[in-house]
VEXDREN-2710 file (C-alpha; in Angstrom, 1 decimal):
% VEXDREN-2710
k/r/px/py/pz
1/UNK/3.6/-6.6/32.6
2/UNK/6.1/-8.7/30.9
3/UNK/9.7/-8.9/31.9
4/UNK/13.1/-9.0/29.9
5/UNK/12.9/-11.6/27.0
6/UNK/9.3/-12.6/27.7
7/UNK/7.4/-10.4/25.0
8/UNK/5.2/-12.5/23.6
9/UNK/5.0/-10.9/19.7
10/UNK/3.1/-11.7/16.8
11/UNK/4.4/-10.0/13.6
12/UNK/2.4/-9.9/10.4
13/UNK/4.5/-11.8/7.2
14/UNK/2.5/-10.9/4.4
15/UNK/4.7/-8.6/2.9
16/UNK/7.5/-11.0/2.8
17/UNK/5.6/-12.9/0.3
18/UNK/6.5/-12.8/-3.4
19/UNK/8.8/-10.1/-4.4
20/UNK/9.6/-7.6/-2.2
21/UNK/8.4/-4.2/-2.2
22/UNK/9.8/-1.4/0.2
23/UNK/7.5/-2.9/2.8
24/UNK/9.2/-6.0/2.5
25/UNK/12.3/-4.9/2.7
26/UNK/11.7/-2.8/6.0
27/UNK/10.1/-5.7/7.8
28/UNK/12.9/-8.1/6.8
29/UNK/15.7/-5.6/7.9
30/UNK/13.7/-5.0/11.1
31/UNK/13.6/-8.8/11.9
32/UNK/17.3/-9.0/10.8
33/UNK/18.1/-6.2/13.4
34/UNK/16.1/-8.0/16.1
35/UNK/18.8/-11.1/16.3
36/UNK/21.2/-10.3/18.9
37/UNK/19.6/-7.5/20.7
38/UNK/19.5/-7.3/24.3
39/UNK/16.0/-7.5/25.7
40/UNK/14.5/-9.2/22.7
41/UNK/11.6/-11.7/22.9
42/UNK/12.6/-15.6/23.1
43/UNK/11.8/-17.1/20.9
44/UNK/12.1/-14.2/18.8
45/UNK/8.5/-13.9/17.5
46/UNK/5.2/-15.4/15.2
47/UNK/5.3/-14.8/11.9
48/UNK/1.8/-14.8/10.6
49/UNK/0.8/-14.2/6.8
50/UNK/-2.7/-13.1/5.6
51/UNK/-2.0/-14.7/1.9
52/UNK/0.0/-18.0/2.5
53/UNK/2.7/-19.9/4.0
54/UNK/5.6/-17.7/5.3
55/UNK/8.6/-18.4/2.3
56/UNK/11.4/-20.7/4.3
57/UNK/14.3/-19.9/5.3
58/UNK/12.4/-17.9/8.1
59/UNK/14.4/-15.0/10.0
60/UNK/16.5/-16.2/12.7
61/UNK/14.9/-16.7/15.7
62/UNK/11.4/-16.7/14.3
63/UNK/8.3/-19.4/13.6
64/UNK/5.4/-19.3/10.9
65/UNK/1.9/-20.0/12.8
66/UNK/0.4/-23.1/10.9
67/UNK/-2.3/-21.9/8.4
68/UNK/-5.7/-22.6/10.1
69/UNK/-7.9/-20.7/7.7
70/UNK/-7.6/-19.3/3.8
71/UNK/-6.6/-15.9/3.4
72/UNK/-10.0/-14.9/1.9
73/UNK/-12.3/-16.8/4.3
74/UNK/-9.9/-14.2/6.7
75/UNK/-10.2/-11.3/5.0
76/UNK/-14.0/-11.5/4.5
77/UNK/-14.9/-12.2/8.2
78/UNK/-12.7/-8.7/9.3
79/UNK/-14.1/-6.7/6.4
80/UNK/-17.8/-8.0/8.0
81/UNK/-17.3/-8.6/11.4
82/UNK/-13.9/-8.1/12.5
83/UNK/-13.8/-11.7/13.3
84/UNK/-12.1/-13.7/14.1
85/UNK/-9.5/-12.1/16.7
86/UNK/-5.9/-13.1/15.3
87/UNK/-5.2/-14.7/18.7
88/UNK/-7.0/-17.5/17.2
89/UNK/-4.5/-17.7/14.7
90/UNK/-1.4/-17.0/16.5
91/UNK/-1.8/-18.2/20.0
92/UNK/-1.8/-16.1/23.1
93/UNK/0.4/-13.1/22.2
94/UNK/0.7/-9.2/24.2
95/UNK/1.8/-7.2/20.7
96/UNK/0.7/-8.0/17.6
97/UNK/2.7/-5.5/14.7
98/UNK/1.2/-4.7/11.5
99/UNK/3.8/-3.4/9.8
100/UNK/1.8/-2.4/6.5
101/UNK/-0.9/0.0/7.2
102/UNK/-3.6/-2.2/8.3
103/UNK/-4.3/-3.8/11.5
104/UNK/-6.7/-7.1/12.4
105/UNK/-8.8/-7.4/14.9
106/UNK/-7.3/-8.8/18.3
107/UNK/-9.0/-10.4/21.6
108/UNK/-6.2/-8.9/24.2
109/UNK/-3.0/-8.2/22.5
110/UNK/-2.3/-4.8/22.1
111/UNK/-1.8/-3.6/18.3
112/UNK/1.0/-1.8/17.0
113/UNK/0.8/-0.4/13.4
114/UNK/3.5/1.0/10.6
115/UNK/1.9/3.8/8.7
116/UNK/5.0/4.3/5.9
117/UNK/2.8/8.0/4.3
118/UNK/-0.4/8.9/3.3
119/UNK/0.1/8.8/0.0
120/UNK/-3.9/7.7/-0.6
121/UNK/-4.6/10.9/1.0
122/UNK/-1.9/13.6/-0.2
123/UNK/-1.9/12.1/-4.0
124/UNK/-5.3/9.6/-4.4
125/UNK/-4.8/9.3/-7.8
126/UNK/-1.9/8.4/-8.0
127/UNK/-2.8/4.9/-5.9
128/UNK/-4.1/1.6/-7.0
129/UNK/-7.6/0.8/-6.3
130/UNK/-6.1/-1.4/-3.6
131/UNK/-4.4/1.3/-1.7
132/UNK/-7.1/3.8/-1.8
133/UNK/-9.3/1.7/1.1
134/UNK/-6.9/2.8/3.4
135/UNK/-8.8/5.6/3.5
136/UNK/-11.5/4.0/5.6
137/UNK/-9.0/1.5/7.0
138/UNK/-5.8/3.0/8.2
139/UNK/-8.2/5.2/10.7
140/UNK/-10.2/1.9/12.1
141/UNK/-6.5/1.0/12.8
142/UNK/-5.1/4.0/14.2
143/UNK/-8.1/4.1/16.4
144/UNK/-7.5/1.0/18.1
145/UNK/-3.5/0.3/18.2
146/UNK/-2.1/1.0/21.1
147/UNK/1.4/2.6/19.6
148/UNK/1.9/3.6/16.0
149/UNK/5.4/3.5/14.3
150/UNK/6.2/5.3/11.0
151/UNK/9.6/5.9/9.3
152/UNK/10.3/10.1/9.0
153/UNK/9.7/12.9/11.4
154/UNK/7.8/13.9/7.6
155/UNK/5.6/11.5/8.3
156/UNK/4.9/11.8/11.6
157/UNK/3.8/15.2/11.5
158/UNK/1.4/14.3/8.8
159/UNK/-0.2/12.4/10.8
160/UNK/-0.2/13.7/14.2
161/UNK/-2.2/16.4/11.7
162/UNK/-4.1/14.8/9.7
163/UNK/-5.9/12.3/12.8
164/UNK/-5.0/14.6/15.6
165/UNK/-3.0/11.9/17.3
166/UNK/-1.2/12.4/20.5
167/UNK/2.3/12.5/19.4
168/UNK/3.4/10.5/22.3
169/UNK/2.0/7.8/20.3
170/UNK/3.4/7.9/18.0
171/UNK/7.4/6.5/16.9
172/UNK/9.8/7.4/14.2
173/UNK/11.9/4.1/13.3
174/UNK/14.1/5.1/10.0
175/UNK/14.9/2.6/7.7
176/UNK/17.9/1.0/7.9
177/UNK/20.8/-0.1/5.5
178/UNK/22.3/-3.4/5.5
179/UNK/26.4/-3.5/5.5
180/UNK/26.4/-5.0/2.6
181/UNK/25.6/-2.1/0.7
182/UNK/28.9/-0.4/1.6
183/UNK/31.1/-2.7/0.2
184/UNK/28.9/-3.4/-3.0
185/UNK/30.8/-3.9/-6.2
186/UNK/29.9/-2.8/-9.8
187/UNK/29.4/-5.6/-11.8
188/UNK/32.0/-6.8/-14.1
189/UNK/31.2/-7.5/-17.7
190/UNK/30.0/-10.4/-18.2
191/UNK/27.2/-9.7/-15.9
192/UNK/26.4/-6.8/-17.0
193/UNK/25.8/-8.7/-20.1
194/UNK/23.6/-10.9/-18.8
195/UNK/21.3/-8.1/-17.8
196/UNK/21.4/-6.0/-20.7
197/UNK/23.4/-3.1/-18.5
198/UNK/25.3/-0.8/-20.6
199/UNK/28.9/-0.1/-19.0
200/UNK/27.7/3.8/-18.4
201/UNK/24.1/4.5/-16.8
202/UNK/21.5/7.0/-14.8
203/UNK/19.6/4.6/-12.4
204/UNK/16.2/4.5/-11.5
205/UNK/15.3/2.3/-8.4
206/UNK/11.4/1.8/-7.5
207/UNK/8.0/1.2/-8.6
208/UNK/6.7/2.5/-11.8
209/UNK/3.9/4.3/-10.2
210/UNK/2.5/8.5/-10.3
211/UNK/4.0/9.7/-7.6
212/UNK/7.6/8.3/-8.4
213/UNK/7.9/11.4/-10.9
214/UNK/8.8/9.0/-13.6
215/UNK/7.4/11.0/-16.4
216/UNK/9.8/14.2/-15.2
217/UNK/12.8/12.6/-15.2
218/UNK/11.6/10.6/-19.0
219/UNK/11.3/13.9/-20.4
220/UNK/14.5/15.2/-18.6
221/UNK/16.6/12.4/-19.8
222/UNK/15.2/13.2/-23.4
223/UNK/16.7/16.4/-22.9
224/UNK/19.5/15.9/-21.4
225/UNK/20.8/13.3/-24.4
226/UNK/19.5/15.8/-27.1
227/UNK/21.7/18.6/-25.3
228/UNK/24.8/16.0/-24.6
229/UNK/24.6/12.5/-26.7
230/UNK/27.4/11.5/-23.7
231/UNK/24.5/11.3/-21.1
232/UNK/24.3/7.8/-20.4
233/UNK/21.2/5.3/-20.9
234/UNK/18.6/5.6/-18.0
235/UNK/17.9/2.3/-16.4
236/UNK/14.5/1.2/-14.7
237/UNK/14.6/-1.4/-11.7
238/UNK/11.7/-2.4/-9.7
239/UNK/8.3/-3.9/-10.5
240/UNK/6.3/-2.5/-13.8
241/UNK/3.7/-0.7/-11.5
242/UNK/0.8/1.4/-13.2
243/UNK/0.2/4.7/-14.9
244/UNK/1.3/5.9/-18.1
245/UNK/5.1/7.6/-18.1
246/UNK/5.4/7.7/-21.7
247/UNK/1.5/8.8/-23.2
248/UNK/2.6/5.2/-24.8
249/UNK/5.0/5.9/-26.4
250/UNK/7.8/3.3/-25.0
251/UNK/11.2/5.0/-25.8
252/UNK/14.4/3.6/-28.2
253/UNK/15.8/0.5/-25.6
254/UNK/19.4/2.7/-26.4
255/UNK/17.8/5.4/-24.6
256/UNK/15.8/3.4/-21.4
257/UNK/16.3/0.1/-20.6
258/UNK/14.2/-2.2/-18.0
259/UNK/15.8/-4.4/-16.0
260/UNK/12.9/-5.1/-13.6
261/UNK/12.5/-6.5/-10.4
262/UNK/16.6/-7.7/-9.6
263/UNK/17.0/-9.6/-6.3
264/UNK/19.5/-8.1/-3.2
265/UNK/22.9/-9.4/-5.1
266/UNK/22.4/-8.1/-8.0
267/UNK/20.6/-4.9/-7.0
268/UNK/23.6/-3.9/-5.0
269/UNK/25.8/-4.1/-7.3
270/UNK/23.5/-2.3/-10.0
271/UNK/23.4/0.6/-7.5
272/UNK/27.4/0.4/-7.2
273/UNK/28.0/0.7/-10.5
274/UNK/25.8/3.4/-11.6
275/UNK/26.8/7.3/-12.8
276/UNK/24.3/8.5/-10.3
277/UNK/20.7/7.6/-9.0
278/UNK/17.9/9.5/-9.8
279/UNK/14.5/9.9/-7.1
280/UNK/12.5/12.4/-8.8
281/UNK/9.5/11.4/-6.4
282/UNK/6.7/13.7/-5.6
283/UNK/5.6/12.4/-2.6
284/UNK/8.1/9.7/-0.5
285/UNK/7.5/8.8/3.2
286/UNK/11.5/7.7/3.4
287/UNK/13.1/6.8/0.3
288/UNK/15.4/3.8/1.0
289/UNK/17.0/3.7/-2.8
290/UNK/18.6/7.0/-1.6
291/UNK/20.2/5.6/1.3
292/UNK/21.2/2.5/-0.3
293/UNK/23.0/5.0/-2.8
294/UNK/24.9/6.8/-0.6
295/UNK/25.8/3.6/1.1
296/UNK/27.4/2.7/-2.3
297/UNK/28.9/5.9/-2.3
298/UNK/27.3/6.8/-5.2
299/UNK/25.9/10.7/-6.2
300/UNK/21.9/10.6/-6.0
301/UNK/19.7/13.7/-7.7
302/UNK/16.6/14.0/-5.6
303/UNK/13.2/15.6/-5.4
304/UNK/13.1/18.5/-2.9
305/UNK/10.7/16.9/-0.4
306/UNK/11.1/16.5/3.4
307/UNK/12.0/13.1/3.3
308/UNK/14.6/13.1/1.1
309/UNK/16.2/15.7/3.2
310/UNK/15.8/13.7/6.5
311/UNK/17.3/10.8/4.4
312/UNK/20.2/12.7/2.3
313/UNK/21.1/15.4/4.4
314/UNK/23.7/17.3/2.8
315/UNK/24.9/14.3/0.7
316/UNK/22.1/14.5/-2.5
317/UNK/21.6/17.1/-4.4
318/UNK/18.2/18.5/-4.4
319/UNK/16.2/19.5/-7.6
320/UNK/12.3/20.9/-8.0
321/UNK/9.4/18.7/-7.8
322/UNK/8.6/18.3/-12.0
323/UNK/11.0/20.7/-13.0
324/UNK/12.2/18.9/-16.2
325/UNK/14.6/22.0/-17.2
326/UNK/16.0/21.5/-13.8
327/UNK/17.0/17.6/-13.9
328/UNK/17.8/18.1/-17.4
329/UNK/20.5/19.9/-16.5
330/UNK/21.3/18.4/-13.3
331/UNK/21.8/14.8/-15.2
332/UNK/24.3/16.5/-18.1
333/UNK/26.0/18.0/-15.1
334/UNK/26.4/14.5/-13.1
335/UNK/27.5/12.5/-15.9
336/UNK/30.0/14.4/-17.1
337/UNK/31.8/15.9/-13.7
338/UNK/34.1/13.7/-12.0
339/UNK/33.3/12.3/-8.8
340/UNK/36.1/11.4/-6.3
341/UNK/36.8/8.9/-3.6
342/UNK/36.6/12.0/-0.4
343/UNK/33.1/12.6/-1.8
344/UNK/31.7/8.8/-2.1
345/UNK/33.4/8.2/1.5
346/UNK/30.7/11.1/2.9
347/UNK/28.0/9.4/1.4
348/UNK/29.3/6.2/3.1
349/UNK/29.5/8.2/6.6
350/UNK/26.2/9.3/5.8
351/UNK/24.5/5.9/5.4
352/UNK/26.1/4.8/8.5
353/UNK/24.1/6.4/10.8
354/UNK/20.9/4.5/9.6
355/UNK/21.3/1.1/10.5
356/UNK/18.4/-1.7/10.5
357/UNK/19.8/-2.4/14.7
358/UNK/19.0/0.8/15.7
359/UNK/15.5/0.8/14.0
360/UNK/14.9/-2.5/15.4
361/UNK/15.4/-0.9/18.7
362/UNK/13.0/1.5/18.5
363/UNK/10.2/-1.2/17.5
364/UNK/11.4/-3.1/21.2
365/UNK/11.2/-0.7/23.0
366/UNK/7.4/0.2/21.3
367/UNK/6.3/-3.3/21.5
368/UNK/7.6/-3.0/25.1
369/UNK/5.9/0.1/25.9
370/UNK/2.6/-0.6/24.3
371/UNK/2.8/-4.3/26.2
372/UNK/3.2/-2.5/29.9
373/UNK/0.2/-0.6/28.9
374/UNK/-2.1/-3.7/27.8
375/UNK/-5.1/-4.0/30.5
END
């Protein structure tokens, strides 16, 4: 059994690579959490990446294993023959953390897995081709980790359900916020300019994917601006994504605009600045742009899905899964009421009580508890 600091961990990179998806942005604000906790591992822990070399600066505290094999010479030998262990890789470890679904295979450490939802179970086509093998693969690694995490009590139940897993296994660490969020700042004008941001908008933070509900809230905003030509412009952020919100028909820029993938400066203050943001998601398994919204103080219209509420509590407002009359109305109503400081400072209070610290305890104390555990 390992003693206070002496976790040896092994945490897998890949999804810091490239542009950072809401998988990213959980593992880095669970590594940022980790510096300065009491009982945590020194040195920190291994980064390891699947795909490449882990992007420098590293987290505090942390340091990339050198690169002994190619991702795909990697990848082929544990689709075949679950070979080789990723102690080879990383050293002698106890824990090794998989924080996006899928688990390798491992000599001694004991795995522990992040499941985020099972959206390539609840909504399959609404998944790229990529996600759907986690069909077959999320079970292999459910199977053999010794502790699984996942990010709602939502979630949780699903699977405990779905794999009939003892629940003792498995964790709920919520997503966190940073502080920065709470003192975000709307941009001023001439940066606004440089993005093509209209002083007045409806915000739309995420993946252009199905489930996201995009195509609802595109024909809601239609209405809505038919109805009331004062409803501001809708603005898109995130990667392009797949699947067809539009029946390609790609609406007047003064209508919807596409800012795209916008890194954490500039998203914060996007989310500052905007007349309220919109999650009309059918399916989420936390929903961070929520929580970064009410950390702005700003108002948030959100699908009615457990999630949301385990996110919002009673600081969204809720609307119908795909009812477009529904957020038509909703986004007339929210652009043109007045929203005052007493109700942005309860979204604030809100936010608080997510933080990335407390979420990073909960992964301790599971890589602790799965490490007593190991044989």
């Amino acid at each position: 059994m390992t003693g206070p600091g002496d976790l040896r961990l092994a945490v897998d990179a890949t999804p810091l690579l490239g542009q950072r998806s809401g998988v990213g942005r959980y593992l880095e604000g669970v590594l940022g959490g980790l510096v300065g906790l009491p009982g945590a591992p020194q040195p920190l822990l291994t980064l390891f990446s699947r795909r490449g070399p882990v992007p420098d600066p590293y987290p505090p505290g942390t340091r990339p294993v050198p690169r002994r094999l190619p991702g795909r010479v990697l990848q082929a030998g544990w689709k075949r023959a679950a070979f080789p262990p990723v102690e080879v890789l990383t050293g002698h470890i106890d824990v090794f953390h998989a924080g996006n679904y899928v688990l390798p295979p491992l000599r001694r450490a004991v795995g522990v897995v992040t499941v985020h939802d099972l959206t390539y179970l609840r909504y399959p086509e609404t998944v790229d081709d990529y996600v759907a093998t986690y069909r077959h693969r999320v079970p292999d690694a459910l199977r053999r980790a010794g502790r699984v995490v996942t990010v709602s009590q939502a979630v949780r139940a699903e699977l405990c359900a779905e794999y009939s897993l003892d629940p003792a296994r498995v964790v709920v660490a919520p997503n966190g916020v940073d502080a920065a969020w709470s003192g975000a700042q709307p941009l001023p004008p001439p940066d606004r300019a440089r993005l093509g941001l209209p002083e007045r908008y409806l915000l739309f933070v995420g993946n252009r994917e199905p489930r996201k509900g995009l195509a609802t809230l595109a024909r809601a905003h239609a209405a809505a601006r038919r109805d009331d030509p004062g409803v501001p412009p809708l603005v898109l952020v995130g990667p392009p994504g797949w699947g067809n919100v539009w029946n390609g028909r790609e609406p007047d820029p003064a209508d919807v605009r596409h800012l795209g993938f916008l890194r954490d400066g500039d998203l914060r203050r996007v989310v500052a600045g905007t007349v309220a943001l919109c999650m009309p998601s059918v399916y989420e398994g936390f929903g961070l742009p929520v929580l970064e919204a009410l950390a702005c103080g700003r108002p948030a219209l959100v699908s009615d899905i457990p999630s949301h509420h385990e996110v919002g509590g009673n600081q969204v407002r809720y609307l119908p899964v795909a009812a477009v009359d529904a957020w038509s109305h909703a986004l007339v109503e929210v652009s043109t009421q007045p929203d005052g400081p007493t109700a942005g400072a309860a979204r604030r209070a809100r936010a608080a009580l997510f933080t990335w610290e407390r979420s990073a305890a909960v992964h301790l104390e599971t890589w602790r508890g799965a490490a007593a555990e190991r044989p």
